[in-house]
C-alpha positions as CSV (number, residue, x, y, z in Angstrom):
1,X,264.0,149.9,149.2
2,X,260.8,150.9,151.1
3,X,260.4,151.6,154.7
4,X,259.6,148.2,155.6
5,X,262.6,146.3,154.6
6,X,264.7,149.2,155.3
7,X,262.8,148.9,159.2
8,X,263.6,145.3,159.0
9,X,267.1,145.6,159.2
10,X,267.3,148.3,161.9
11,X,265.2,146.5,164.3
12,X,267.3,143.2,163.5
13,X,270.2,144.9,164.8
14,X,269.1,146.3,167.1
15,X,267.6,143.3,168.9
16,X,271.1,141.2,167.8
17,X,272.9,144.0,169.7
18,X,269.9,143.5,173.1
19,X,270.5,140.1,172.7
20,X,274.0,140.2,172.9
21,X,274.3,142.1,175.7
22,X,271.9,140.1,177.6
23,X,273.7,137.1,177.1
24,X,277.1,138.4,177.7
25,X,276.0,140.3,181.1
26,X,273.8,137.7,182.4
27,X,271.2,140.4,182.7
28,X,268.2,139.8,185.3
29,X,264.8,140.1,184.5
30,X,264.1,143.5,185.9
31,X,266.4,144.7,182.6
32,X,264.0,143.3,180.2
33,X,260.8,144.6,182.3
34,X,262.2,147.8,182.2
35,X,263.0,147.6,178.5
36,X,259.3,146.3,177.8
37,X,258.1,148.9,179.6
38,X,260.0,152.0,177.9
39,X,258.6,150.4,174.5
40,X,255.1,150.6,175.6
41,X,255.7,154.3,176.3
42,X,257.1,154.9,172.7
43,X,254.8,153.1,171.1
44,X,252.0,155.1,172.9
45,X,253.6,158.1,172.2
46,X,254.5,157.6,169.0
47,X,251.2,156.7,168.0
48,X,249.9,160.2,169.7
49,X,252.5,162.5,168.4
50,X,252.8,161.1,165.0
51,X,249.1,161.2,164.5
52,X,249.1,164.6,165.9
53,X,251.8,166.0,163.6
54,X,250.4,164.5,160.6
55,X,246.7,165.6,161.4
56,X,247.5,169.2,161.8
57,X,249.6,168.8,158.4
58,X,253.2,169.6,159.5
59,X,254.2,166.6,156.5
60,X,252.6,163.0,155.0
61,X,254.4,160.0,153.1
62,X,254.4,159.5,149.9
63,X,252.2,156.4,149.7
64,X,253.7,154.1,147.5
65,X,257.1,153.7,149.6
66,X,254.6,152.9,153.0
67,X,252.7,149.2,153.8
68,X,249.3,151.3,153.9
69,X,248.5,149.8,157.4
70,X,248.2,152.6,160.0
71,X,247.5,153.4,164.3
72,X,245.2,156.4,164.1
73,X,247.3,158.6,161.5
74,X,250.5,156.9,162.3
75,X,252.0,154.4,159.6
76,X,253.4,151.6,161.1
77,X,256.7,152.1,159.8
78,X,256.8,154.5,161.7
79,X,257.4,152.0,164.8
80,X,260.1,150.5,164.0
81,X,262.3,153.6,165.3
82,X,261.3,153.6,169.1
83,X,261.1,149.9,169.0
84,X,265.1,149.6,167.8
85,X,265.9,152.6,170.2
86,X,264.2,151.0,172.9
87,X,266.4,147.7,172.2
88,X,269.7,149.3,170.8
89,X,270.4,152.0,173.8
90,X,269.9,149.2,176.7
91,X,272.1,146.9,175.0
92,X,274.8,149.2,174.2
93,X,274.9,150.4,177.7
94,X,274.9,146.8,179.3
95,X,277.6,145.8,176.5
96,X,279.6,149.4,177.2
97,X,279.7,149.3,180.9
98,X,281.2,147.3,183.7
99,X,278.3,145.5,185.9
100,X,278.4,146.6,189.5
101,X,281.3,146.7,191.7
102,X,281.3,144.1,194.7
């Protein structure tokens, strides 16, 4: 199993689990603006700090287990992790939690 199919399957649940809980809560758009939002950051930071830690040589991939495809030093695999964290921890929480008390 590479990264990429192995990625596959984490982001899937991920966004079954967000979609889920958006669904079951009703959830307003402002949730999924914030959740857009807090992927841009990861993804932007990701791409920096990845790219910084594999520049200065702190560790690499093997290449045959990685698509080859890359942002700055970054593999895209890479990605897939704050993407499904992004999706997965606001879902959990709206699924976890009561909505507010009236």
């Amino acid at each position: 199993m590479n990264y990429a199919q192995l990625n596959t399957i984490f982001v899937a649940v991920a966004l079954a689990v967000f979609a889920a809980a958006l669904l079951r809560r009703r959830a307003k758009s402002a949730v999924v603006a914030a959740v857009v939002v807090t992927m841009a950051v990861l993804m932007i930071l990701t791409a920096l700090f990845d790219s910084a830690m594999i520049g200065s040589g702190l560790f690499d991939y093997g290449g045959n287990t990685l698509a080859g495809a890359r942002v700055w030093l970054a593999p895209v695999e890479d990605f897939a992790y704050p993407l499904a964290a992004a999706l997965l921890l606001p879902g959990l929480w709206l699924l976890f939690t009561q909505g507010r008390r009236k």
